[in-house]
C-alpha positions as a Markdown table, in Angstrom:
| # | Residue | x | y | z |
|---|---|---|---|---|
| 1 | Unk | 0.0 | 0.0 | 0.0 |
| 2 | Unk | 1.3 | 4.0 | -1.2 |
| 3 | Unk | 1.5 | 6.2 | 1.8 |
| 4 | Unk | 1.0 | 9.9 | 0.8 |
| 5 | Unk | 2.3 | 13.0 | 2.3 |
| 6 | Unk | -1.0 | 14.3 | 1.1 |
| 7 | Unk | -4.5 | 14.2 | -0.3 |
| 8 | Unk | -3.3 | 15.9 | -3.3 |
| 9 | Unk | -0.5 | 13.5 | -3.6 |
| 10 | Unk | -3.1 | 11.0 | -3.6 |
| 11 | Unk | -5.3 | 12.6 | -6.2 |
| 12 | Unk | -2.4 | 13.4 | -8.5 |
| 13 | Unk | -1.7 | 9.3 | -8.7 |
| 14 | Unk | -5.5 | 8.9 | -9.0 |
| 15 | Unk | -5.4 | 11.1 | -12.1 |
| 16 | Unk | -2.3 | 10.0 | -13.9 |
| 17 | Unk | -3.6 | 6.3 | -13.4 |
| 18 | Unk | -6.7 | 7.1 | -15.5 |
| 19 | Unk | -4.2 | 8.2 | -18.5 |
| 20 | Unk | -3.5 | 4.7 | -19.2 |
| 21 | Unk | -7.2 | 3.7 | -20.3 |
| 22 | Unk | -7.6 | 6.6 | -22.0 |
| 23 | Unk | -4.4 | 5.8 | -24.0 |
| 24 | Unk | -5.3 | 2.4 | -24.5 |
| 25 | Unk | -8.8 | 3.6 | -26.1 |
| 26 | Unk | -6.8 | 5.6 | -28.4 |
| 27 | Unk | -5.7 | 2.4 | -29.9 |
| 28 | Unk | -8.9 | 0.6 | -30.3 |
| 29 | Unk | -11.1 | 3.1 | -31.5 |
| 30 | Unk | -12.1 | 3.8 | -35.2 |
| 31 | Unk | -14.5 | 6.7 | -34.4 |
| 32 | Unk | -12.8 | 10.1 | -35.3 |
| 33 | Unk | -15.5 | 11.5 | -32.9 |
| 34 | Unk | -14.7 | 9.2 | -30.1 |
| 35 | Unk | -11.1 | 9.9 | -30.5 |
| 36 | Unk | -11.6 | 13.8 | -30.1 |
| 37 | Unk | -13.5 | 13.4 | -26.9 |
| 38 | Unk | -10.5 | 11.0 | -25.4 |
| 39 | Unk | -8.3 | 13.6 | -26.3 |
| 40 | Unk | -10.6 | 16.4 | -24.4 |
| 41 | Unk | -10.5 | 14.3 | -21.4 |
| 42 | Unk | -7.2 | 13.5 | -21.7 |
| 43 | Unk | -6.5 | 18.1 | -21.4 |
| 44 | Unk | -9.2 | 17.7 | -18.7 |
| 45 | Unk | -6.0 | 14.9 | -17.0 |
| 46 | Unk | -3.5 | 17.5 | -17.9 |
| 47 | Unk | -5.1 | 20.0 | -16.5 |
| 48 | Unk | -5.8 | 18.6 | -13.2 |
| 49 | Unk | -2.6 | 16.4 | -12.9 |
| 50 | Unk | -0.9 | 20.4 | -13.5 |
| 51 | Unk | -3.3 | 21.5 | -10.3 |
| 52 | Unk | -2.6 | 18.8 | -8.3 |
| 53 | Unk | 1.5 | 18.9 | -8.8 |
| 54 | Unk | 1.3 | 22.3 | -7.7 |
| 55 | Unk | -0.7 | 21.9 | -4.3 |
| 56 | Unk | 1.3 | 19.2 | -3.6 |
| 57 | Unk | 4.4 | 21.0 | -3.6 |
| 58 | Unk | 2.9 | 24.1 | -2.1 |
């Protein structure tokens, strides 16, 4: 079991962790439309991983 310093900490490896489907669904799909809302989420990841790296080292 991960020990964090931090709920941050926590949600940060929560969040990156949920990259890996979404990369994975990258592969598999066929559906131009599908693929531009995995990459959406995927900025939505980004976005929050960015948040979470800075509260954590705050």
């Amino acid at each position: 079991m991960i020990k964090y310093k931090s709920s941050s900490e926590e949600i940060k490896d929560i969040i990156e962790k949920l990259r890996d489907p979404l990369n994975d669904l990258m592969n598999y799909s066929d559906y131009e439309y599908f693929n531009e809302e995995i990459i959406e989420l995927s900025q939505v990841l980004d976005k929050l991983i960015a948040k979470y790296m800075i509260n954590v080292h705050n």
